[in-house]
VEXDREN-2710 file (C-alpha; in Angstrom, 1 decimal):
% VEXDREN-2710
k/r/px/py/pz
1/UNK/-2.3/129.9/-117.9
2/UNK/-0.2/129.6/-120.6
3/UNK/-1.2/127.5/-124.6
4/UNK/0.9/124.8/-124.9
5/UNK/1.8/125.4/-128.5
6/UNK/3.9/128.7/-127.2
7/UNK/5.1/126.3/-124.6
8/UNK/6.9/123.9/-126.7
9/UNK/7.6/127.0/-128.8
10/UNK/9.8/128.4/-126.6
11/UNK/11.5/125.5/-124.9
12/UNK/12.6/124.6/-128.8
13/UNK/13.8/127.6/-129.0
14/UNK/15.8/127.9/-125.7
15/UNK/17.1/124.3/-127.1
16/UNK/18.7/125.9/-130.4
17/UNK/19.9/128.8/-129.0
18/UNK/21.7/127.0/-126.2
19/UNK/23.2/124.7/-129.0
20/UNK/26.8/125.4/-130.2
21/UNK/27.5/128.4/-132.7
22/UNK/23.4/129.3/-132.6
23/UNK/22.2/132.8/-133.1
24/UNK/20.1/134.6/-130.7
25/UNK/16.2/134.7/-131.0
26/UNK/14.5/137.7/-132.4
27/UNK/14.1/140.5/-129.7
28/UNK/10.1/139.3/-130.7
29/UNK/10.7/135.9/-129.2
30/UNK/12.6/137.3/-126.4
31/UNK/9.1/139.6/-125.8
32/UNK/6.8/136.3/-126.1
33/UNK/8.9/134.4/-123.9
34/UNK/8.3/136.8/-120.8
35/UNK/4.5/136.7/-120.2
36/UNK/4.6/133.1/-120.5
37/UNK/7.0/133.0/-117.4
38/UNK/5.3/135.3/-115.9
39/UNK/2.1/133.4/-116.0
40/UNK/4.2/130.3/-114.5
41/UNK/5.4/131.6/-111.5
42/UNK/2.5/133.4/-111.2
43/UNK/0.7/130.1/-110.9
44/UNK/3.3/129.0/-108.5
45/UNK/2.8/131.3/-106.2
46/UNK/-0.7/130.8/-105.9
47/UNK/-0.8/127.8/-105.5
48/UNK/2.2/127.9/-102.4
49/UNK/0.0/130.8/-101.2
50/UNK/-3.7/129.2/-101.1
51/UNK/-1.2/125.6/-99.4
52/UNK/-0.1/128.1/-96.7
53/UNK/-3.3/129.8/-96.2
54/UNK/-5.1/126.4/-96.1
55/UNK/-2.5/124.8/-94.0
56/UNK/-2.7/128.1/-91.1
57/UNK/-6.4/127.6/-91.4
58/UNK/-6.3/124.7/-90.2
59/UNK/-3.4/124.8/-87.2
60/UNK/-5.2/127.7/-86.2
61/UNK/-9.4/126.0/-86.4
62/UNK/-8.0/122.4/-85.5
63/UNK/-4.5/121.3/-85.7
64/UNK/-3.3/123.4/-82.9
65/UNK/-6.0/122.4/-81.0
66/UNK/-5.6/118.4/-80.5
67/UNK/-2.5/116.1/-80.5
68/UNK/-2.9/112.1/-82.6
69/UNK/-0.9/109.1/-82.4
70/UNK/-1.9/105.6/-84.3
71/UNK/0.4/103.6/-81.8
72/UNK/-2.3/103.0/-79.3
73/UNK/-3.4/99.6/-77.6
74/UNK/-6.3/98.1/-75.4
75/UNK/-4.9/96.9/-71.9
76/UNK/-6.8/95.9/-69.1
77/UNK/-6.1/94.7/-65.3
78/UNK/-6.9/91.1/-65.6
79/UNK/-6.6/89.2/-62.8
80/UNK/-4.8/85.7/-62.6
81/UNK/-6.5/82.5/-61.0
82/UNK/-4.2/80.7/-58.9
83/UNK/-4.9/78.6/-56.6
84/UNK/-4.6/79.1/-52.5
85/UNK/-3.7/75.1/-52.0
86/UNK/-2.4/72.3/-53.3
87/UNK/-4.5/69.7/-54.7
88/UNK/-5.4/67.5/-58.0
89/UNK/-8.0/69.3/-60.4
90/UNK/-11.0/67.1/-61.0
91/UNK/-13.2/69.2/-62.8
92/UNK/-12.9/72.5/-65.4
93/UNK/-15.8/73.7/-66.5
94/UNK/-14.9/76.7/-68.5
95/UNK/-12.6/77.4/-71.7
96/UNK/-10.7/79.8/-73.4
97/UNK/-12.6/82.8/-75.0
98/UNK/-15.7/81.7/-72.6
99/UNK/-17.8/84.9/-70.7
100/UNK/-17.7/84.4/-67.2
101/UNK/-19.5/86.7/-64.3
102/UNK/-18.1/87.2/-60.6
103/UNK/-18.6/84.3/-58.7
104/UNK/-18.7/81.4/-61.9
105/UNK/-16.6/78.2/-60.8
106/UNK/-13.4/77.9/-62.9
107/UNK/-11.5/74.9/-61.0
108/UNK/-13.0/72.5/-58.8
109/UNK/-9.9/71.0/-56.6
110/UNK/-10.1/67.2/-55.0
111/UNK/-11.1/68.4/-51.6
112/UNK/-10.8/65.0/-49.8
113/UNK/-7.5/66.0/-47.6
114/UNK/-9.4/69.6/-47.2
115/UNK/-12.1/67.4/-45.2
116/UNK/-9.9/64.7/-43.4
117/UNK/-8.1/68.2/-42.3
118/UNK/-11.3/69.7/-41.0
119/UNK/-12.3/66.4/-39.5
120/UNK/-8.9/66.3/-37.4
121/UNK/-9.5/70.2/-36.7
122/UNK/-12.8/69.5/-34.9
123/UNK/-11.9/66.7/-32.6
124/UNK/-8.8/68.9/-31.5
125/UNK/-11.3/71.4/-30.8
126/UNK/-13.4/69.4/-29.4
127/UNK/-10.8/68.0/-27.1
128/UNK/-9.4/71.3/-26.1
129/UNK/-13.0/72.6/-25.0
130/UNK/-12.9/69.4/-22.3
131/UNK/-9.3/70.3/-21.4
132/UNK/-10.8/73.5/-20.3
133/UNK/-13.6/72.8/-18.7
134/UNK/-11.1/70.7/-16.3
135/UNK/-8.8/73.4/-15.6
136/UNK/-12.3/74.9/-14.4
137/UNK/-13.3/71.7/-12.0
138/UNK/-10.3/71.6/-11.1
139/UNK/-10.4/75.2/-9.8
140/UNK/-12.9/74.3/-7.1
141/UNK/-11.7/71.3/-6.4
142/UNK/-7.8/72.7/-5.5
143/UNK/-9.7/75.8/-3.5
144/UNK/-11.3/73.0/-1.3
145/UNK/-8.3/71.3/-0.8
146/UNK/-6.8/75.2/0.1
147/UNK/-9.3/75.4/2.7
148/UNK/-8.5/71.8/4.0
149/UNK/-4.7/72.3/4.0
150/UNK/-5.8/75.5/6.2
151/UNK/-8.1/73.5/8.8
152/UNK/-5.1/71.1/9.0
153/UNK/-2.9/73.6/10.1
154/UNK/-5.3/75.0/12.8
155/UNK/-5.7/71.9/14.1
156/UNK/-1.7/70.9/13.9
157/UNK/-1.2/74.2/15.6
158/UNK/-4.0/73.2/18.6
159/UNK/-2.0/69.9/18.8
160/UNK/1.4/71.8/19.1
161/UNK/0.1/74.1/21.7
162/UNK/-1.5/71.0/23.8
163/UNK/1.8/69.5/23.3
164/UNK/4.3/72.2/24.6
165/UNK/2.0/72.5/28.0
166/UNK/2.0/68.7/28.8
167/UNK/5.5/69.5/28.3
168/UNK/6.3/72.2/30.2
169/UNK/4.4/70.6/32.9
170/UNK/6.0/67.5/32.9
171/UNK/9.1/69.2/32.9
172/UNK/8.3/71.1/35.9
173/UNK/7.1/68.3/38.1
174/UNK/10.2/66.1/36.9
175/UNK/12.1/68.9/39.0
176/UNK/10.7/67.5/42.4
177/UNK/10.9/63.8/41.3
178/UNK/6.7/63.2/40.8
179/UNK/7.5/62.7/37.0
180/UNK/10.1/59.8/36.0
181/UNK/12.0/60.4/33.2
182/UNK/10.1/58.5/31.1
183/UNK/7.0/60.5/31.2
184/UNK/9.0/63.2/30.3
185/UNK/10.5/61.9/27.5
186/UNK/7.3/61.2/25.8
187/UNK/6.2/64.2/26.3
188/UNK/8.9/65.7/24.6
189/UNK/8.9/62.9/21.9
190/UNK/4.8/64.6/21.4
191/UNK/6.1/67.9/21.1
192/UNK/8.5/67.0/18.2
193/UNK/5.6/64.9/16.9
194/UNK/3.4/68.2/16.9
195/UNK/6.1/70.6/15.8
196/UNK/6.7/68.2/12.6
197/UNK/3.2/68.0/11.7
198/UNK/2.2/71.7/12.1
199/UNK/5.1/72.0/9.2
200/UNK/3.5/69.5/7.3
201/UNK/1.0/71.2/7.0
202/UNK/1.9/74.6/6.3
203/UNK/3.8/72.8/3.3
204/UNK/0.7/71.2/2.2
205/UNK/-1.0/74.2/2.7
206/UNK/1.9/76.3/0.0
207/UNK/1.4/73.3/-2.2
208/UNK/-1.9/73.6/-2.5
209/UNK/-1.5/77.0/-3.2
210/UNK/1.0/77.0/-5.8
211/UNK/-1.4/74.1/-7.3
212/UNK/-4.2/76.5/-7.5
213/UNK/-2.0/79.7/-8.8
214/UNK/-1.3/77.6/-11.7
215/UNK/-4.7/76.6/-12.6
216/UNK/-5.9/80.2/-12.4
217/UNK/-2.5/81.5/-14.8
218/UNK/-4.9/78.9/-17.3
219/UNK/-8.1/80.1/-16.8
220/UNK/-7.1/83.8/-16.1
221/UNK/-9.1/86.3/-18.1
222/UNK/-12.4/87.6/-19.0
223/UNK/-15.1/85.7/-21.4
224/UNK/-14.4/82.7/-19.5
225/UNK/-13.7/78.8/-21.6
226/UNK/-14.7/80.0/-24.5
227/UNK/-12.1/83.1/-24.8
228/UNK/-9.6/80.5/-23.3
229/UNK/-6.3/81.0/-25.4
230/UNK/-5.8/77.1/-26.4
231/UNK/-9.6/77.0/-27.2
232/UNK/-9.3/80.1/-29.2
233/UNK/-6.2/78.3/-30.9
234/UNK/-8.0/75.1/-31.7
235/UNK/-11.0/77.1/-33.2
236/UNK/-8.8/79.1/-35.1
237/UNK/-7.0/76.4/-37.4
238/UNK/-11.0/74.7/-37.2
239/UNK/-11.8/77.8/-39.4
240/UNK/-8.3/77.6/-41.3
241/UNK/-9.5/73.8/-42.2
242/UNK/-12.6/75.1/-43.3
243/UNK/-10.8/78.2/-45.4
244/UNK/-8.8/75.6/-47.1
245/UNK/-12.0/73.3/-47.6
246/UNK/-13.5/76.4/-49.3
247/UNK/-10.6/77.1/-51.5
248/UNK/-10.6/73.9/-53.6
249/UNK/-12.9/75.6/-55.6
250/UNK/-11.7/78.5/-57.4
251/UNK/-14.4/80.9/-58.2
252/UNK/-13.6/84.5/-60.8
253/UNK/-13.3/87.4/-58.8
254/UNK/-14.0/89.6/-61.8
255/UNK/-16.8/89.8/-65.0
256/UNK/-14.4/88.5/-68.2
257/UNK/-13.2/86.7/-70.5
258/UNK/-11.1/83.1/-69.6
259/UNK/-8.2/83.2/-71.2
260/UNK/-5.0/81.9/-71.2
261/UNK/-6.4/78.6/-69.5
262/UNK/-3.7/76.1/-68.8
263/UNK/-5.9/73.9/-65.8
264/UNK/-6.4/70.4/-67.0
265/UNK/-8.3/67.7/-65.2
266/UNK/-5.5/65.5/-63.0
267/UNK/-2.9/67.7/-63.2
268/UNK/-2.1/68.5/-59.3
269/UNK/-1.7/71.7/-58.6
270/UNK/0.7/74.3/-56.2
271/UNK/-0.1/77.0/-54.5
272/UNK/0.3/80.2/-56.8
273/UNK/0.6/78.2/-59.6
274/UNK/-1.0/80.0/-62.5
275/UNK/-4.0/78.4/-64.1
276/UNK/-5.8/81.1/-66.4
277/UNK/-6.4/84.8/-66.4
278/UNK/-10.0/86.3/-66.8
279/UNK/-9.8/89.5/-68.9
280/UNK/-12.1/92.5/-68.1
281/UNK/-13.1/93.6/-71.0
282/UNK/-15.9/95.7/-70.6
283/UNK/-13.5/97.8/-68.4
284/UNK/-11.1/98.0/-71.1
285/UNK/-8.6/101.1/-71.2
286/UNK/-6.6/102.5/-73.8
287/UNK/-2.7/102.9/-73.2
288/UNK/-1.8/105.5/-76.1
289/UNK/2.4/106.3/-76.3
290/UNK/2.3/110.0/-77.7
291/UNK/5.4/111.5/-78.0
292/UNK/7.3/113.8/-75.3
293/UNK/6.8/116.6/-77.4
294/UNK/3.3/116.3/-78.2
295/UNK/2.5/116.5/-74.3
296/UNK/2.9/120.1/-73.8
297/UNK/-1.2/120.9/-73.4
298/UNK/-2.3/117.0/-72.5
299/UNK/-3.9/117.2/-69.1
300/UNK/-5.7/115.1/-66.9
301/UNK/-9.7/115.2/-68.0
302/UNK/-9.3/116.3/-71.5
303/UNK/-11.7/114.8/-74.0
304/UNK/-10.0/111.8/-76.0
305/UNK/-11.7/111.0/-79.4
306/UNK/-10.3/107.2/-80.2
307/UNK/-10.5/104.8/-83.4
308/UNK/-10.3/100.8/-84.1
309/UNK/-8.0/99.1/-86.3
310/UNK/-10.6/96.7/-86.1
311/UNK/-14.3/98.5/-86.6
312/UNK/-12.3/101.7/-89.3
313/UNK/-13.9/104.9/-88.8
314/UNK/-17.6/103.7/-89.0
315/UNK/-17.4/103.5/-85.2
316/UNK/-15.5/106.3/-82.6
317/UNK/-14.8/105.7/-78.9
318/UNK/-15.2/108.6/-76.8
319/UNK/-12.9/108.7/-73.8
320/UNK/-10.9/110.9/-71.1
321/UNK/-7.3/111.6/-69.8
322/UNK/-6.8/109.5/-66.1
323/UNK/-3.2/110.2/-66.1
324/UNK/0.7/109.7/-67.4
325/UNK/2.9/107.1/-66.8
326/UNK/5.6/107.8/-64.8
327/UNK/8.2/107.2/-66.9
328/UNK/9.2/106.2/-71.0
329/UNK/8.9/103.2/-72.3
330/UNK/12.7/102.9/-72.1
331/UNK/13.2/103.9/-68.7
332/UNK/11.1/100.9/-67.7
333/UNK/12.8/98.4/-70.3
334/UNK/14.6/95.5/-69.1
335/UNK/17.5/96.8/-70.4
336/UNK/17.7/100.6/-69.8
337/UNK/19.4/102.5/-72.0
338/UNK/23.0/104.3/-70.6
339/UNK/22.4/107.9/-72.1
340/UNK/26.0/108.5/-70.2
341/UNK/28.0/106.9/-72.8
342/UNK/30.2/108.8/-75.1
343/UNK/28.1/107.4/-78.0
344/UNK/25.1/109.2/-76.7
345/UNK/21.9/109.8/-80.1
346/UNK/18.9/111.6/-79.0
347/UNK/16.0/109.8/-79.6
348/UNK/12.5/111.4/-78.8
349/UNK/11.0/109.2/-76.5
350/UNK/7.1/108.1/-76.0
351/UNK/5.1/108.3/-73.0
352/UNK/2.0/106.1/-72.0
353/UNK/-0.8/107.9/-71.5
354/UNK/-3.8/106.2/-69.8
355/UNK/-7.1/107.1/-71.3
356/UNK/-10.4/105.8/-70.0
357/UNK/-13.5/104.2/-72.8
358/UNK/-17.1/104.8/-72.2
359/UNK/-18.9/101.8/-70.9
360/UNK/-21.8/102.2/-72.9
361/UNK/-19.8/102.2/-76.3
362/UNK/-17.5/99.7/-74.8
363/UNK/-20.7/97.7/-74.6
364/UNK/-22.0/98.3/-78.0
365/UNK/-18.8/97.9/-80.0
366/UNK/-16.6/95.0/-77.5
367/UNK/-12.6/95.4/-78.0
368/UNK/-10.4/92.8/-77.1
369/UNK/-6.4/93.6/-74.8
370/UNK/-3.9/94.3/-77.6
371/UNK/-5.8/95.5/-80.2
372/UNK/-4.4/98.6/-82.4
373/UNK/-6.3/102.1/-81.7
374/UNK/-5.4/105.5/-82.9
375/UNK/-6.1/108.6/-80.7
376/UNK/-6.8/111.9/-80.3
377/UNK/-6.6/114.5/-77.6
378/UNK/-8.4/117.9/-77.6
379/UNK/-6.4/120.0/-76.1
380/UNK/-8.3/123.2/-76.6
381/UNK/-11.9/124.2/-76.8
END
């Protein structure tokens, strides 16, 4: 250190002898001068060398070691409550900022066309089921007829048989002149008789077939009525009545908090319409944008030390790596930006990463989605 009386000393005396026509100091000024100078940059450099040595102290301890960006935010998946059909809201028993657990009613939907749906759904069932059963009666009943159309035939056949002898005989004995014509004719006219109804019968007897191979096409298939196809149908939009019965009251699939809620009682309703979200937030995550060149020695599991905007540095979050994003913030922008154009600037760019909160702090100290954080990665032990 130097006294500051030989300080102003000298800078009045580097002031006269800079001034016009001035004479130079004594050579025992010049001598004072020197240590005084020498004792200033001597200072300087001390200090520049106890900066560096304090600066390499810490890359090397800590700064090296972790990587810290303040433009951090809570996220979470919410999930949106829409409703599944349309109807007029009659009741909405929660509000914004309101806790709600898994299973909670959020909308209550008029269900009175639900139930005159379900209504009509049953009696079609119901209706179906006796259709059924008479494609079953009706089974036996067209296989007895079979058999009949069979017995028909046997007998028409006898009757043929019967017939072409009483003919041939006749025939034969008309020959010698004991038959008259007569005779013979009618005997011929009871052949023809016989010959049309044996082939009455056997048509019969294909109708009634055909009549029975359609039934069975219907009632074809293992598990009998009840694993009928058009019963199966029936009972299927019976259960789609009672899924849309069930569905006029919206229920939260998650734990969180209601937010966004637009529902108001009267207002009817579309499907997919949305209503409100429900916020998890005691599975909060933290979506922290580090820059591209701070990434080098970020990996998946590292240990994430994390601070509120709202709670200061009286309370710290201790978290985890789950992953990167796959791409810059600009890369997913609306607009992306043409790097191909001839009036190209680099900018470094920021990458989400997606760090996971510890439950039981989470817990203890509640954040809310948006809210500022600053981060920090250890990237070495």
């Amino acid at each position: 250190m130097f006294d500051t009386e030989d300080s102003d000393r000298t800078a009045t005396e580097a002031k006269a002898a800079s001034s016009p026509g001035a004479t130079p100091p004594p050579p025992g000024v010049q001598a004072r001068r020197r240590p005084a100078r020498r004792r200033l940059f001597a200072l300087l450099g001390t200090t520049v060398a106890v900066a560096a040595l304090g600066y390499g102290a810490w890359w090397t301890l800590s700064g090296s070691r972790h990587v810290e960006t303040d433009n951090a935010y809570v996220e979470a998946s919410s999930a949106q409550i829409t409703p599944l059909v349309s109807a007029a809201i009659v009741r909405v028993p929660v509000i914004d900022t309101q806790k709600v657990k898994a299973g909670d009613i959020l909308v209550v939907l008029d269900d009175a066309d639900a139930r005159l749906a379900l209504a009509q759904a049953e009696a079609q069932l119901a209706q179906t089921e006796r259709k059924v059963d008479g494609y079953y009666a009706n089974d036996a009943a067209l296989a007895a007829q079979t058999e009949a159309r069979v017995a028909q035939i046997a007998s028409a056949r006898s009757d043929l048989e019967r017939a072409r002898s009483e003919y041939e005989r006749r025939q034969a004995l008309a020959r010698s002149g004991a038959v008259s014509g007569e005779e013979l004719s009618g005997a011929k006219t009871t052949l023809a008789a016989a010959q049309a109804a044996l082939a009455a019968a056997e048509a019969q007897e294909l109708a009634a077939k055909g009549a029975r191979d359609v039934n069975a096409a219907l009632i074809r298939g293992a598990g009998g009525a009840s694993a009928n196809p058009e019963i199966a149908q029936a009972r299927a939009k019976v259960e789609q009545a009672k899924l849309d019965l069930g569905r006029t009251i919206i229920r939260a699939p998650i734990d969180g908090v209601v937010a966004k809620n637009t529902a108001q009682v009267g207002q009817r309703v579309q499907v997919g319409a949305p209503l409100m979200s429900v916020v998890p937030v005691e599975t909060a995550y933290v979506n922290a944008n580090f820059k591209e060149v701070q990434l080098r020695k970020v990996k998946v599991g590292q240990p994430v030390e994390l601070k509120s905007d709202l709670y200061g540095g009286g309370v710290t979050y201790h978290g985890k790596v789950v992953g990167l994003a796959g791409g810059t913030g600009a890369a997913f922008s609306l607009i992306p930006a043409q790097n191909a154009t001839g009036n190209w600037i680099k900018v470094v760019q920021r990458l989400p990463v997606r760090i996971a909160l510890d439950p039981a702090e989470l817990k203890a100290s509640p954040l809310r989605v948006g809210m500022s954080m600053s981060a920090k990665i250890i990237t070495g032990a």
